[in-house]
VOBA-1610 file (N, C-alpha, C; in pm, whole numbers, padded with zeros to 5 digits, always signed):
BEGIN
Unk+07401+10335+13884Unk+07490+10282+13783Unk+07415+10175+13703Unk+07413+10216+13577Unk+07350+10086+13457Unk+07387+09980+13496Unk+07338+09863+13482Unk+07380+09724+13538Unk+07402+09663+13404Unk+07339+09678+13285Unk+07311+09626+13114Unk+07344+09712+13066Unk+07390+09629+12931Unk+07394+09713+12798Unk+07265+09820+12789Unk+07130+09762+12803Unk+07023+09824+12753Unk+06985+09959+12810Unk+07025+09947+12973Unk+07066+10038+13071Unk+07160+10136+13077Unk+07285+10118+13003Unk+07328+10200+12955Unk+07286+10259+12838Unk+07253+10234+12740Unk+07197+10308+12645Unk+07104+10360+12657Unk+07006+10332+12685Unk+06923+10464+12735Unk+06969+10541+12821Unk+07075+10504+12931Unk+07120+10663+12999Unk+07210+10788+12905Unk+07273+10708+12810Unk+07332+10803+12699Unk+07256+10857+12625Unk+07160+10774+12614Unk+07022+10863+12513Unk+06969+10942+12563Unk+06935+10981+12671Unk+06879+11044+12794Unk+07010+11159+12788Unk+07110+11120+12815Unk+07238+11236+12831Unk+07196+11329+12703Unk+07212+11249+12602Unk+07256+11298+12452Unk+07168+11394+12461Unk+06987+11364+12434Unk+06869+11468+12458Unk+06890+11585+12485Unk+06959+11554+12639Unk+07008+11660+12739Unk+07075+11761+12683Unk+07156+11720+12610Unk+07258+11805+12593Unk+07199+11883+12411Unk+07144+11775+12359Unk+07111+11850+12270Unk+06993+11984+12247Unk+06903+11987+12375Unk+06843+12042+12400Unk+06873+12173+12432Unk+07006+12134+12567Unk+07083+12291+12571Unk+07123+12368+12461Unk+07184+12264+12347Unk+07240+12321+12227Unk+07095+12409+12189Unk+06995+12353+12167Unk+06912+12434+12106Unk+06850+12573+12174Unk+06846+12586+12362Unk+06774+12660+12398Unk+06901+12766+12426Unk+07064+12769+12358Unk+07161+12809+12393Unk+07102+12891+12192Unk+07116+12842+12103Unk+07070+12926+11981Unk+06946+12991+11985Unk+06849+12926+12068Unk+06741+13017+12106Unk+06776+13201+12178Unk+06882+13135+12263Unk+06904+13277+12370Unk+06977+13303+12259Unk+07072+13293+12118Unk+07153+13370+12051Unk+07018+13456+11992Unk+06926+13372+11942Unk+06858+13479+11869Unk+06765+13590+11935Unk+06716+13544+12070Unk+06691+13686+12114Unk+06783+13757+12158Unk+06889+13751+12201Unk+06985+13850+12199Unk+06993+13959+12070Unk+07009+13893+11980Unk+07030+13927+11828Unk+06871+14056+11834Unk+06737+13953+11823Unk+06653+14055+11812Unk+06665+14170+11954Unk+06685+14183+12040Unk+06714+14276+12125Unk+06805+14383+12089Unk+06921+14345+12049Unk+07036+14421+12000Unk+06947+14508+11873Unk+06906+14425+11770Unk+06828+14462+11658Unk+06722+14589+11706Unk+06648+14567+11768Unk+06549+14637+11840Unk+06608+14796+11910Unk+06671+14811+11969Unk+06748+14888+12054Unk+06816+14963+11933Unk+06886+14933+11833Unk+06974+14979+11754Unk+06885+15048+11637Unk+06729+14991+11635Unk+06639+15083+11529Unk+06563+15182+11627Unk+06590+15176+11778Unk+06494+15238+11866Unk+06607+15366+11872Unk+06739+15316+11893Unk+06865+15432+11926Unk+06868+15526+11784Unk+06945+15429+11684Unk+06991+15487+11567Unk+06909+15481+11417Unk+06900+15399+11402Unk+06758+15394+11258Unk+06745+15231+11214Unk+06681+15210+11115Unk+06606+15101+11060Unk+06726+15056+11006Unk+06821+15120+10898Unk+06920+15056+10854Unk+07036+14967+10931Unk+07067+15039+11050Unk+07138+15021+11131Unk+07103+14895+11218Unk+06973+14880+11206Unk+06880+14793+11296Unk+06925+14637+11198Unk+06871+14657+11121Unk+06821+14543+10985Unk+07047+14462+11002Unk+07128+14591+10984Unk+07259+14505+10975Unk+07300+14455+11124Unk+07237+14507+11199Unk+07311+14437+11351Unk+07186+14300+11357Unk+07057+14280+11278Unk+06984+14177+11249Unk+07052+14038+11177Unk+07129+14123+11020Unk+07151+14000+10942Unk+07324+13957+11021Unk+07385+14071+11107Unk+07532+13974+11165Unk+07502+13888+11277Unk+07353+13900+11350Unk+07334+13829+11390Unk+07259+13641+11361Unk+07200+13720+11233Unk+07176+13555+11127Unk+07242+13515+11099Unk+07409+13584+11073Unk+07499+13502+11037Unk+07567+13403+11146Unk+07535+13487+11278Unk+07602+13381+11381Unk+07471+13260+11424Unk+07351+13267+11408Unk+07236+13186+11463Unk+07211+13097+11368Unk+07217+13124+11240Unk+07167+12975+11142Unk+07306+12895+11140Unk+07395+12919+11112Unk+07546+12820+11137Unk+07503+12788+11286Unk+07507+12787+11383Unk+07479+12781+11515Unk+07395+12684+11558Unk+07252+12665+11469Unk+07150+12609+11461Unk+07208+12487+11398Unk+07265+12501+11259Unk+07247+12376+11179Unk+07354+12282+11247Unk+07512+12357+11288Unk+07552+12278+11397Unk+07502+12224+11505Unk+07412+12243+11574Unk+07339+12197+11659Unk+07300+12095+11625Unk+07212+12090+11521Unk+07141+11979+11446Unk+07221+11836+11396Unk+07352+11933+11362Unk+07434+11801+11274Unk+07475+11747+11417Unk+07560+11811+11499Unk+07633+11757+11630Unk+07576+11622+11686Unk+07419+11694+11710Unk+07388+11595+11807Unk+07321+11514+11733Unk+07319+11494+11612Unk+07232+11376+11497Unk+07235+11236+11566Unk+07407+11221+11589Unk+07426+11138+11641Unk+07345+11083+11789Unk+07302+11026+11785Unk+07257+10991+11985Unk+07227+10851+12021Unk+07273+10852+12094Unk+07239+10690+12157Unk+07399+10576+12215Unk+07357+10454+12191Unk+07497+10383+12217Unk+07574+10357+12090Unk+07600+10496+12028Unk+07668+10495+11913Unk+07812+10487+11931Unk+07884+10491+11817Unk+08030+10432+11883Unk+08078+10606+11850Unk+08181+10615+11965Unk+08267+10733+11999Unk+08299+10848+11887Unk+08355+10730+11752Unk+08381+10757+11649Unk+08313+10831+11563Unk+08177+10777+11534Unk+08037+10853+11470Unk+08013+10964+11540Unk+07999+10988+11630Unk+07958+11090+11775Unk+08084+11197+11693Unk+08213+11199+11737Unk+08296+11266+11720Unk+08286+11332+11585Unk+08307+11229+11475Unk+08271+11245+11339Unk+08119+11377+11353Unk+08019+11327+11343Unk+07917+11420+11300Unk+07981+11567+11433Unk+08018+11579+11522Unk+08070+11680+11565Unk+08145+11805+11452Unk+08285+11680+11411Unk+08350+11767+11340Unk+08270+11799+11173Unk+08199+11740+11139Unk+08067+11765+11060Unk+08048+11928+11061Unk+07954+11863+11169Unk+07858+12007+11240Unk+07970+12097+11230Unk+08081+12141+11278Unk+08151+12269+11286Unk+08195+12258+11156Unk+08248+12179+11039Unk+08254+12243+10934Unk+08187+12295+10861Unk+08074+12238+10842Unk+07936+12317+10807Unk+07933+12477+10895Unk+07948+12457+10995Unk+07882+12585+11078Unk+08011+12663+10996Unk+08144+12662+11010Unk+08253+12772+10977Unk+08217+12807+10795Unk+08195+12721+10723Unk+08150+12693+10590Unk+08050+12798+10545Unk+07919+12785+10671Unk+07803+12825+10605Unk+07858+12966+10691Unk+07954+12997+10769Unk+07946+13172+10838Unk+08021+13247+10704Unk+08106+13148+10635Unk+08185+13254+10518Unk+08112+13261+10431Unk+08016+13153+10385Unk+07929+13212+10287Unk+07806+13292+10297Unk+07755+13267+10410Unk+07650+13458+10423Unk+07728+13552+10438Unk+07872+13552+10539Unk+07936+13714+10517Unk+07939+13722+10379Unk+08009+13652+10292Unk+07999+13705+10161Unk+07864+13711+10099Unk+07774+13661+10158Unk+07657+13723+10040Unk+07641+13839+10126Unk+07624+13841+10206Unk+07560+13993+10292Unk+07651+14071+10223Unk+07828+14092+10223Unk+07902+14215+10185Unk+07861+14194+10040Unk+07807+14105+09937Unk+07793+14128+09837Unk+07648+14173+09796Unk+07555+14178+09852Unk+07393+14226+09762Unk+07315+14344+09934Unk+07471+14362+10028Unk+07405+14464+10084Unk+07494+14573+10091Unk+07445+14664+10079Unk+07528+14827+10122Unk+07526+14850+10218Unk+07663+14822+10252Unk+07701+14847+10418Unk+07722+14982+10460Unk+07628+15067+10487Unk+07645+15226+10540Unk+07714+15171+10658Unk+07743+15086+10780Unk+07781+15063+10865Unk+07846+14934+10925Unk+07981+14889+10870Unk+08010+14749+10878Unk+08036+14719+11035Unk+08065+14825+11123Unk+08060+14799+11250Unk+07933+14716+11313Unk+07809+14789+11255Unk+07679+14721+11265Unk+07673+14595+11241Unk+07687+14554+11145Unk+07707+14398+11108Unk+07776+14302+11256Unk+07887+14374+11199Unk+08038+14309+11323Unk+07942+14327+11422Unk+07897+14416+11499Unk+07848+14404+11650Unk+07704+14287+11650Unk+07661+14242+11568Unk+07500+14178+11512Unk+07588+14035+11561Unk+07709+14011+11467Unk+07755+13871+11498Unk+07854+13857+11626Unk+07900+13897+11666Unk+07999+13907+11784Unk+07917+13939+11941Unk+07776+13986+11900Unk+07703+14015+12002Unk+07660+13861+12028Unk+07561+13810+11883Unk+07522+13696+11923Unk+07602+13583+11987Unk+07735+13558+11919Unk+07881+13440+11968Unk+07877+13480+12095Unk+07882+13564+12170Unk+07875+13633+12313Unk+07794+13567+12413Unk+07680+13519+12324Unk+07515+13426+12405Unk+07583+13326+12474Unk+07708+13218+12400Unk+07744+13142+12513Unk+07834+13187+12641Unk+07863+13324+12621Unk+07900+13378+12796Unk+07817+13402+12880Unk+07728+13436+12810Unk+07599+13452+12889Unk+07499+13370+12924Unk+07521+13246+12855Unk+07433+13120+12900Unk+07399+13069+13046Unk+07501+13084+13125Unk+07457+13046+13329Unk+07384+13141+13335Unk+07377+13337+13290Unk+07303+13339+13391Unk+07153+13346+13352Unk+07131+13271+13193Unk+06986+13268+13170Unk+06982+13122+13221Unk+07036+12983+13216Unk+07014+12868+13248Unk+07090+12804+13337Unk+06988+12751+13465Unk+07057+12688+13564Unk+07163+12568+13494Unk+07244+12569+13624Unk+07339+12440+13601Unk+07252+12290+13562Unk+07165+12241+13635Unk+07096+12164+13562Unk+07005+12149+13443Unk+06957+12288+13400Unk+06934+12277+13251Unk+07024+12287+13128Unk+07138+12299+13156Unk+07233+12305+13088Unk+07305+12107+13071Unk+07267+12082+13126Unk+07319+11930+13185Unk+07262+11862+13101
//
Protein backbone atom coordinates (compact mmCIF):
# COMPACT_ATOMS: atom_id res chain seq x y z
CA UNK A 1 0.00 0.00 0.00
CA UNK A 2 1.39 3.63 -1.16
CA UNK A 3 2.25 5.42 2.00
CA UNK A 4 2.54 9.19 -0.26
CA UNK A 5 1.03 11.05 -2.64
CA UNK A 6 4.16 10.40 -4.86
CA UNK A 7 3.64 6.63 -4.17
CA UNK A 8 0.52 6.64 -5.25
CA UNK A 9 1.00 8.16 -8.40
CA UNK A 10 3.28 6.26 -9.77
CA UNK A 11 1.26 3.11 -8.85
CA UNK A 12 -1.59 4.61 -11.11
CA UNK A 13 0.89 5.39 -13.68
CA UNK A 14 2.16 1.98 -13.59
CA UNK A 15 -1.72 0.71 -13.58
CA UNK A 16 -2.64 3.16 -16.40
CA UNK A 17 0.56 1.72 -18.75
CA UNK A 18 -0.88 -1.55 -17.86
CA UNK A 19 -3.87 -1.21 -19.04
CA UNK A 20 -3.09 0.80 -21.89
CA UNK A 21 -0.90 -1.63 -23.23
CA UNK A 22 -3.62 -4.37 -23.13
CA UNK A 23 -5.70 -1.86 -25.06
CA UNK A 24 -3.10 -1.94 -27.65
CA UNK A 25 -1.98 -5.72 -27.79
CA UNK A 26 -6.08 -6.36 -27.66
CA UNK A 27 -6.17 -4.10 -31.41
CA UNK A 28 -3.12 -5.89 -32.26
CA UNK A 29 -5.00 -9.45 -31.89
CA UNK A 30 -8.10 -7.48 -33.82
CA UNK A 31 -5.88 -7.05 -36.67
CA UNK A 32 -4.51 -10.37 -37.06
CA UNK A 33 -7.63 -11.86 -36.75
CA UNK A 34 -8.83 -9.55 -39.53
CA UNK A 35 -5.65 -10.55 -41.70
CA UNK A 36 -6.37 -14.31 -41.05
CA UNK A 37 -10.02 -14.07 -41.87
CA UNK A 38 -8.68 -11.93 -45.00
CA UNK A 39 -6.25 -14.65 -45.93
CA UNK A 40 -8.52 -17.76 -45.69
CA UNK A 41 -11.37 -15.92 -47.56
CA UNK A 42 -8.83 -15.17 -50.77
CA UNK A 43 -7.38 -18.83 -50.14
CA UNK A 44 -11.35 -20.27 -49.97
CA UNK A 45 -13.24 -17.83 -52.27
CA UNK A 46 -11.24 -15.08 -54.32
CA UNK A 47 -9.27 -11.79 -54.01
CA UNK A 48 -12.43 -9.71 -54.05
CA UNK A 49 -13.98 -11.40 -51.35
CA UNK A 50 -10.64 -11.33 -49.49
CA UNK A 51 -9.85 -7.40 -49.91
CA UNK A 52 -13.91 -6.76 -48.36
CA UNK A 53 -13.65 -9.09 -45.31
CA UNK A 54 -9.97 -6.87 -45.15
CA UNK A 55 -11.52 -3.27 -45.36
CA UNK A 56 -14.72 -4.50 -42.57
CA UNK A 57 -12.09 -5.38 -40.72
CA UNK A 58 -10.22 -1.73 -40.98
CA UNK A 59 -13.28 -0.47 -40.19
CA UNK A 60 -13.40 -2.18 -36.81
CA UNK A 61 -9.25 -1.80 -36.05
CA UNK A 62 -8.48 1.96 -36.84
CA UNK A 63 -11.65 3.29 -34.61
CA UNK A 64 -10.34 0.65 -32.12
CA UNK A 65 -6.81 1.94 -32.29
CA UNK A 66 -7.50 5.66 -32.16
CA UNK A 67 -9.79 4.89 -29.13
CA UNK A 68 -7.15 3.29 -27.54
CA UNK A 69 -4.98 6.17 -27.99
CA UNK A 70 -7.51 8.85 -26.94
CA UNK A 71 -8.74 6.62 -23.72
CA UNK A 72 -5.70 6.17 -22.22
CA UNK A 73 -4.07 9.81 -23.16
CA UNK A 74 -5.02 10.44 -19.97
CA UNK A 75 -2.48 8.69 -17.24
CA UNK A 76 -1.21 9.36 -14.08
CA UNK A 77 -2.70 11.11 -10.74
CA UNK A 78 -5.10 12.79 -12.96
CA UNK A 79 -8.40 13.70 -11.59
CA UNK A 80 -11.32 11.04 -12.21
CA UNK A 81 -12.99 13.59 -14.28
CA UNK A 82 -10.27 14.05 -17.16
CA UNK A 83 -9.72 10.15 -17.12
CA UNK A 84 -13.51 9.66 -17.65
CA UNK A 85 -13.79 12.64 -20.03
CA UNK A 86 -10.98 11.52 -22.61
CA UNK A 87 -12.76 7.94 -22.25
CA UNK A 88 -16.00 9.27 -23.43
CA UNK A 89 -13.73 11.18 -26.10
CA UNK A 90 -12.17 8.08 -27.29
CA UNK A 91 -15.61 6.23 -27.92
CA UNK A 92 -17.04 9.13 -29.68
CA UNK A 93 -14.43 9.36 -32.00
CA UNK A 94 -14.27 5.52 -32.31
CA UNK A 95 -18.45 5.34 -33.11
CA UNK A 96 -17.84 8.69 -35.37
CA UNK A 97 -14.90 7.45 -37.27
CA UNK A 98 -16.88 3.53 -37.76
CA UNK A 99 -19.86 5.58 -39.65
CA UNK A 100 -17.66 7.39 -41.63
CA UNK A 101 -15.50 4.55 -43.35
CA UNK A 102 -18.79 2.38 -43.65
CA UNK A 103 -19.90 5.17 -45.69
CA UNK A 104 -16.89 5.70 -47.65
CA UNK A 105 -16.35 1.96 -48.22
CA UNK A 106 -20.38 1.57 -49.40
CA UNK A 107 -19.62 4.67 -51.37
CA UNK A 108 -16.22 4.30 -53.78
CA UNK A 109 -16.52 0.33 -53.34
CA UNK A 110 -18.65 -2.25 -55.26
CA UNK A 111 -19.90 -4.47 -52.96
CA UNK A 112 -20.25 -7.92 -55.01
CA UNK A 113 -20.59 -9.19 -51.36
CA UNK A 114 -21.86 -7.06 -48.37
CA UNK A 115 -21.91 -10.15 -46.17
CA UNK A 116 -18.06 -10.03 -46.70
CA UNK A 117 -17.66 -6.71 -45.36
CA UNK A 118 -20.22 -7.50 -42.34
CA UNK A 119 -18.19 -10.72 -41.49
CA UNK A 120 -14.47 -8.46 -41.87
CA UNK A 121 -16.04 -6.16 -39.01
CA UNK A 122 -18.03 -8.36 -36.68
CA UNK A 123 -15.20 -10.92 -36.95
CA UNK A 124 -12.70 -8.38 -35.78
CA UNK A 125 -15.31 -6.77 -32.58
CA UNK A 126 -15.28 -10.63 -31.74
CA UNK A 127 -11.15 -10.24 -30.81
CA UNK A 128 -12.36 -9.01 -27.41
CA UNK A 129 -14.08 -12.56 -26.77
CA UNK A 130 -11.29 -13.97 -27.63
CA UNK A 131 -8.77 -12.01 -25.75
CA UNK A 132 -8.14 -14.73 -22.40
CA UNK A 133 -7.42 -17.23 -24.53
CA UNK A 134 -4.54 -15.34 -26.44
CA UNK A 135 -3.57 -13.29 -23.04
CA UNK A 136 -3.00 -14.45 -19.62
CA UNK A 137 -4.91 -12.89 -16.77
CA UNK A 138 -1.89 -10.97 -15.84
CA UNK A 139 -1.14 -9.50 -19.13
CA UNK A 140 -4.29 -8.23 -19.44
CA UNK A 141 -3.91 -6.44 -15.92
Amino acid sequence: MPKTDAELEVLISKLARQRRNAAYRLVLLQLAITLLMSGLGYVIWEKEIAMLVAKGGAIAVLPGFIFAFLAFSQVGGKAAKEVLGAFFFGESIKLMLTMVLFTYVFAVTELSSPAALFFGYVTALMAHWAAPLFFSTKTMR
